[in-house]
C-alpha positions in Angstrom: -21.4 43.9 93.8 -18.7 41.2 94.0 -16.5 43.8 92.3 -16.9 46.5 95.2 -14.0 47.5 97.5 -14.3 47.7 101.2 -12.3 49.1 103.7 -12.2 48.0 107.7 -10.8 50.1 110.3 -11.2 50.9 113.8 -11.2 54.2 115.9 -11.3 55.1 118.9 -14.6 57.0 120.1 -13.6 59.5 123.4 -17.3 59.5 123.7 -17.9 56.2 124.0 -14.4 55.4 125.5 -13.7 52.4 123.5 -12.5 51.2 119.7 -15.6 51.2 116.9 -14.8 49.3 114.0 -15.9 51.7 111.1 -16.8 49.2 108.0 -17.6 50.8 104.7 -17.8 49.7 100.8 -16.9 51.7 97.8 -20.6 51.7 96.6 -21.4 53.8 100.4 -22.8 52.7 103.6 -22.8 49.6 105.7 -22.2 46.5 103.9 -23.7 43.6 105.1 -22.8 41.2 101.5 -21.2 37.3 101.6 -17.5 39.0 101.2 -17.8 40.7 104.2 -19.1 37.8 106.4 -15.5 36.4 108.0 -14.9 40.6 109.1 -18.3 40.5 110.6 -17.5 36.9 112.1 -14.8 38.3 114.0 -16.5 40.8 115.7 -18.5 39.8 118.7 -21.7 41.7 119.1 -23.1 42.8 122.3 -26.0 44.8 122.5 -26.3 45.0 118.8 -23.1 47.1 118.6 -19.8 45.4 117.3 -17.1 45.6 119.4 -13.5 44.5 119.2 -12.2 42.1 120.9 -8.9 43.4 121.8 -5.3 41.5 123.2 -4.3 42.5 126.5 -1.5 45.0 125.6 -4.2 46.9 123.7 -6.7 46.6 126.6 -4.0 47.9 128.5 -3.0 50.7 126.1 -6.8 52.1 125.9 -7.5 52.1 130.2 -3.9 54.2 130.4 -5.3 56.5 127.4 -8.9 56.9 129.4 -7.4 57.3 132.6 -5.5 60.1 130.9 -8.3 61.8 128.9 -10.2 61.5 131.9 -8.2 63.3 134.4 -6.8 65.7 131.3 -10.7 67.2 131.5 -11.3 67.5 134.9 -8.1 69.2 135.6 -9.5 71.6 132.4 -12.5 71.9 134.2 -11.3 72.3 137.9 -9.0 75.3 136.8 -7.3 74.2 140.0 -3.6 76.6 139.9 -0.8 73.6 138.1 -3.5 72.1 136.2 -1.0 72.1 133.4 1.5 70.7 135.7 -0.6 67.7 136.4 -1.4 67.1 133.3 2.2 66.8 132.3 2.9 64.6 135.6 0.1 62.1 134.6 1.2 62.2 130.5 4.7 61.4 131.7 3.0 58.3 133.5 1.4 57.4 130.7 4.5 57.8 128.6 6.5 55.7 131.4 4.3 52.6 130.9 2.2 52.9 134.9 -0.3 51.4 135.0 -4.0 53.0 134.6 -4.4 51.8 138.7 -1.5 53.7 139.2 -2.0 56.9 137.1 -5.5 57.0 138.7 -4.4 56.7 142.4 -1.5 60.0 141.2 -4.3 62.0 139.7 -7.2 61.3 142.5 -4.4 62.6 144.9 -3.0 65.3 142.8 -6.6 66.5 142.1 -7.2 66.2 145.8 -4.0 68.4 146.8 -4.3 70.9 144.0 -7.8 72.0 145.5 -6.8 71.5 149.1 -4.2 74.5 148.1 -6.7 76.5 146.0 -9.2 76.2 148.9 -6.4 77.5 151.4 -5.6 80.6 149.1 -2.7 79.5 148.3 -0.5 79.9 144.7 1.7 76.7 143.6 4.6 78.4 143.4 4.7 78.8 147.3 3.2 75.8 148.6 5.6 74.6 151.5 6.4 71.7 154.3 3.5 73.4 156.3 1.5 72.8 153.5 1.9 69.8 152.9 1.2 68.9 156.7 -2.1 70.9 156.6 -3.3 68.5 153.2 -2.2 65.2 155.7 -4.0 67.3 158.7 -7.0 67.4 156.7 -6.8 63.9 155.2 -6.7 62.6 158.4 -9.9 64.9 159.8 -11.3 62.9 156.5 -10.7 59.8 158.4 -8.0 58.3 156.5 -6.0 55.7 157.8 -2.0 56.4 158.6 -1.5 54.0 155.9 -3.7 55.6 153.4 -2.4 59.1 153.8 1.5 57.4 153.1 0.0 56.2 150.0 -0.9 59.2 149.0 2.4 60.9 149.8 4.3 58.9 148.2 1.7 59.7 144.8 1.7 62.9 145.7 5.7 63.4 146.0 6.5 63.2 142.5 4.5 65.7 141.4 5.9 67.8 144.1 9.5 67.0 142.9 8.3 67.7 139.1 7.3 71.5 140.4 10.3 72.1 142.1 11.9 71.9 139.4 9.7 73.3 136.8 9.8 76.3 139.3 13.8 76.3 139.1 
């Protein structure tokens, strides 16, 4: 078996929201033969799984890209009017370089406003200033802070600006 090829790569799994290293061998199946030993010794193995160990930009890369894919299906799921919108708004984030902290707090509050107006009756298109007071009325009734609810303004302005002009 000296003579067999062997490939190494690594994907990344949406179900279990990290990189797998795939190894195979020309021959088929695992290998687990003396060539492959300094692959194998670079892998760290926790709970009899290999995993990756990954540099920080790549760490950094794959919480952006969950944050995403996260938010991405439960706006699919949440049917909330703009979902689309929002999912634009938070690939654009991604895009930009934020950071996953930052792309979470924008779609926690997006997700929070979007079915604040779908629970007021409300279509996107004609969401207002007195809108937009009623969501920081009911924040507030929530028991957040004065400083909390500016925090989420200010996440929440963007995406306002990005339907205004979507809207024309």
């Amino acid at each position: 078996m000296a003579d067999s090829s062997f490939t190494y790569q690594i994907e990344y799994s949406l179900k279990k929201g990290s990189y797998v290293p795939l190894l195979s061998c020309s021959s088929g199946g695992i290998p687990y033969h003396s060539q492959f030993t300094p692959i194998l010794n670079t892998l760290k193995f926790r709970n009899k799984k290999p995993v990756i160990e990954l540099s920080r930009q790549e760490r950094t890369l794959v919480k952006r890209r969950r944050v995403f894919d996260r938010f991405k299906q439960r706006f699919a799921e949440a049917n909330f009017p703009g979902s689309d919108y929002a999912v634009t708004f938070l690939e654009d984030k991604k895009r930009q370089g934020f950071t996953a902290n930052t792309m979470r707090t924008s779609g926690y509050v997006i997700f929070s406003f979007l079915s604040h107006v779908q629970s007021v009756g409300r279509k996107l298109e004609e969401v207002s200033k007195k809108d937009i007071a009623a969501y920081v009325e009911h924040e507030q009734d929530r028991g957040n802070t004065i400083v909390a609810i500016k925090t989420k303004l200010s996440a929440l302005y963007p995406f306002i600006w990005l339907l205004a002009i979507s809207s024309g």
